[in-house]
ZATORKOL-147990 format. One line per field, with one value per residue (C-alpha): residue in one letter; chain; y, x, z. Coordinates in pm, whole numbers, always signed. Each point is the difference from the previous one (the first is absolute). Example, Ala and Ser with C-alpha at 12.3 -4.5 7.8 and 13.67 -1.06 7.14 Angstrom:
<nodes>
resn: (A, S)
chain: (A, A)
north: (-450, +344)
east: (+1230, +137)
up: (+780, -66)
</nodes>
This chain:
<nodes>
resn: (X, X, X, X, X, X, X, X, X, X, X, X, X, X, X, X, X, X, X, X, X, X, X, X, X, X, X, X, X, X, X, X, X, X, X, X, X, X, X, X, X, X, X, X, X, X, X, X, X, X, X, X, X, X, X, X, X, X, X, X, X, X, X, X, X, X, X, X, X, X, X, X, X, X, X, X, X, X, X, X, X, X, X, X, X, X, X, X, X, X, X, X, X, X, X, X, X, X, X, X, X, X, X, X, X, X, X, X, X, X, X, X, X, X, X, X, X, X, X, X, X, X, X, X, X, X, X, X, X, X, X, X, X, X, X, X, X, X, X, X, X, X, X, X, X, X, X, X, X, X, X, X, X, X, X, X, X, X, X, X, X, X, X, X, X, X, X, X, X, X, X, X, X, X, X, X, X, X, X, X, X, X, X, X, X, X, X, X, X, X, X, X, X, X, X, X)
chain: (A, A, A, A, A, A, A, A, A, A, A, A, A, A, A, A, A, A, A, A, A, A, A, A, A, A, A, A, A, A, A, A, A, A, A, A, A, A, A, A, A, A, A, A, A, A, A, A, A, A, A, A, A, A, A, A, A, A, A, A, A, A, A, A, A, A, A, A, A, A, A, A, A, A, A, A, A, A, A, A, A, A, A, A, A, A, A, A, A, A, A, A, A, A, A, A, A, A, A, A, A, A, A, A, A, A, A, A, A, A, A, A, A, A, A, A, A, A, A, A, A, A, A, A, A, A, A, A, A, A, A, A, A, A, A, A, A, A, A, A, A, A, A, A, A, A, A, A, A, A, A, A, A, A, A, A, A, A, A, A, A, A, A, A, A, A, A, A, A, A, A, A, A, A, A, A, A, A, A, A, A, A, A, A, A, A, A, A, A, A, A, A, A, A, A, A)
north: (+2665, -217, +81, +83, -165, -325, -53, +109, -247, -318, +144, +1, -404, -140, -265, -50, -25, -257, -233, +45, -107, -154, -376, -313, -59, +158, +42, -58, +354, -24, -369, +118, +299, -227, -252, +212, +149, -129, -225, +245, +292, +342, +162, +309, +21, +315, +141, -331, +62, -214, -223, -269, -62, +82, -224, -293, +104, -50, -328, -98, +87, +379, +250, +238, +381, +121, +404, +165, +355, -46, -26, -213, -296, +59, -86, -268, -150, +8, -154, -272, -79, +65, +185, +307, +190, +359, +308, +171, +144, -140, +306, -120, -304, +85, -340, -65, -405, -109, -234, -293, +68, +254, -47, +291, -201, +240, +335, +153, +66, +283, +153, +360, -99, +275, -203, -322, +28, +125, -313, -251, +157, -16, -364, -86, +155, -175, -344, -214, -64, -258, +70, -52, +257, -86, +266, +3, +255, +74, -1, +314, +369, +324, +45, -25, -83, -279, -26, -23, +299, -148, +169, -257, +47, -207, -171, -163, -303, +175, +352, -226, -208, +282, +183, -327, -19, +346, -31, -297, -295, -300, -171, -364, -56, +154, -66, +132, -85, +137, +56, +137, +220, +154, +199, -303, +106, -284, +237, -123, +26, -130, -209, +68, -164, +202, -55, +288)
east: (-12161, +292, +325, +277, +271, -155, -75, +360, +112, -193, +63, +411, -45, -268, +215, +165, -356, -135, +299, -42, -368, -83, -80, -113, -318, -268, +106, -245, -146, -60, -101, -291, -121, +23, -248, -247, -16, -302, +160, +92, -119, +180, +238, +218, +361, +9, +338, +126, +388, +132, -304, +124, -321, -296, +224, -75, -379, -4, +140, -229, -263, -92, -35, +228, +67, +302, +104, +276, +96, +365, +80, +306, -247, -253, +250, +151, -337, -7, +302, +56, -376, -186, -242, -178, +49, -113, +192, -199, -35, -253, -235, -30, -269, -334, -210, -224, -182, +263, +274, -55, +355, +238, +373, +169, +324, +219, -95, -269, +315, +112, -316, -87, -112, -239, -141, +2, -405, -120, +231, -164, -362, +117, +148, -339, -219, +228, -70, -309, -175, +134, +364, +325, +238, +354, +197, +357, +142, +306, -58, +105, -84, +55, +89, +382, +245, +228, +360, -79, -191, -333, -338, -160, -334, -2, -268, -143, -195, -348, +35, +14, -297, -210, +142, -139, -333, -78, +11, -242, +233, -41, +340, +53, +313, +331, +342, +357, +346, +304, +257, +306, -68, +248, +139, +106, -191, -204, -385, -345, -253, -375, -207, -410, -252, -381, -247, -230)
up: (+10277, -72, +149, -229, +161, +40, -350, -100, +254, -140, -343, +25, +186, -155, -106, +275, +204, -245, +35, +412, +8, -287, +9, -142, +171, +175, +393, +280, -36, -382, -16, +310, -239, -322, +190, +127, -393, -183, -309, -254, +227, -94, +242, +14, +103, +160, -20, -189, -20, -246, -9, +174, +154, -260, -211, +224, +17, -390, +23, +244, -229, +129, -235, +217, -71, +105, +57, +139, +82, -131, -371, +18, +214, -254, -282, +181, +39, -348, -89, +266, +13, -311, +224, -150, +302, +4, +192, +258, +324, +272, -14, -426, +188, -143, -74, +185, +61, -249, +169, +196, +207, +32, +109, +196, +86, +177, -237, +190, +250, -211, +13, +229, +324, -74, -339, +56, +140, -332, -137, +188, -103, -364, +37, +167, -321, -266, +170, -59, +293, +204, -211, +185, +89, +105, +191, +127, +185, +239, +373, +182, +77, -201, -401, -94, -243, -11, -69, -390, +16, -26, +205, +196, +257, +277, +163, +344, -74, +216, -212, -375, +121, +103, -389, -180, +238, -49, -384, +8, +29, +208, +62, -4, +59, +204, -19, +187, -102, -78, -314, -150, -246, -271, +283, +199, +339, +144, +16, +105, -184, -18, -266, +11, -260, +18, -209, -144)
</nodes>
């Protein structure tokens, strides 16, 4: 289930959101997934935004899909990017052995604690075998909202690896840092690439 005031939040600053992360060229995180992508491989941005990111996948030759839970990111994906992007929730994931990498950039975050195993197990049945999945989440305990009003699930690094083992992944690669997000608090988070 998709909470209500989280999608009205990213729906009244979508604009604003885009112009905070949006940029030029593929960071270290995007250019990694891009890589390990077989040339012209298909991929799903899941929970796109305003397509920032599948839009780079396309011009690096991916045929990226690109979905979003909120309408106004969905249209802005349009407009800004060109991108067909479609509006829908996480539990909408149905293919199964169909992409060859999926990219769960900071989205799975807003996600039930209490869902995000049967997300994983879908995320695992859409890939091909051997297909990449990219997952960033916010380090921490507990499920609360920021300042903007936004429903985030925290995570410790052991509890997310055992999530993505349990559903069949094997992860490759691990990364911690920190960032300001559009509430202007420095928060860890935590980068993991696994491959189905």
């Amino acid at each position: 289930m998709t909470d209500a005031k989280t999608i009205a939040t990213y729906n009244a600053s979508a604009k604003d959101y885009a112009n905070h992360f949006s940029r030029s060229k593929p960071d270290q995180d995007l250019r990694r997934f891009i890589d390990a992508i077989p040339k012209g491989g298909r991929v799903l941005d899941w929970g796109c935004g305003p397509g920032n990111s599948a839009a780079m996948m396309q011009m690096a030759g991916l045929k990226a899909e690109a979905v979003d839970a909120s309408e106004k990111m969905v249209e802005l994906a349009g407009e800004k990017y060109g991108l067909n992007a479609k509006l829908a929730c996480f539990a909408d994931l149905d293919a199964v052995d169909y992409f060859d990498g999926i990219w769960a950039n900071f989205s799975l975050l807003h996600a039930p604690r209490s869902h995000m195993a049967r997300h994983l197990q879908a995320a695992r049945k859409a890939l091909k075998k051997g297909g990449v999945l990219h997952i960033g989440l916010k380090l921490g305990v507990g499920e609360q909202r920021d300042t903007l009003g936004r429903k985030y699930t925290y995570y410790q690094e052991d509890a997310l690896r055992n999530l993505l083992q349990d559903a069949g992944f094997c992860i490759t690669f691990t990364r911690k840092a920190s960032m300001k997000g559009m509430t202007g608090i420095d928060e860890p988070f935590i980068i993991i690439n696994a491959n189905a």
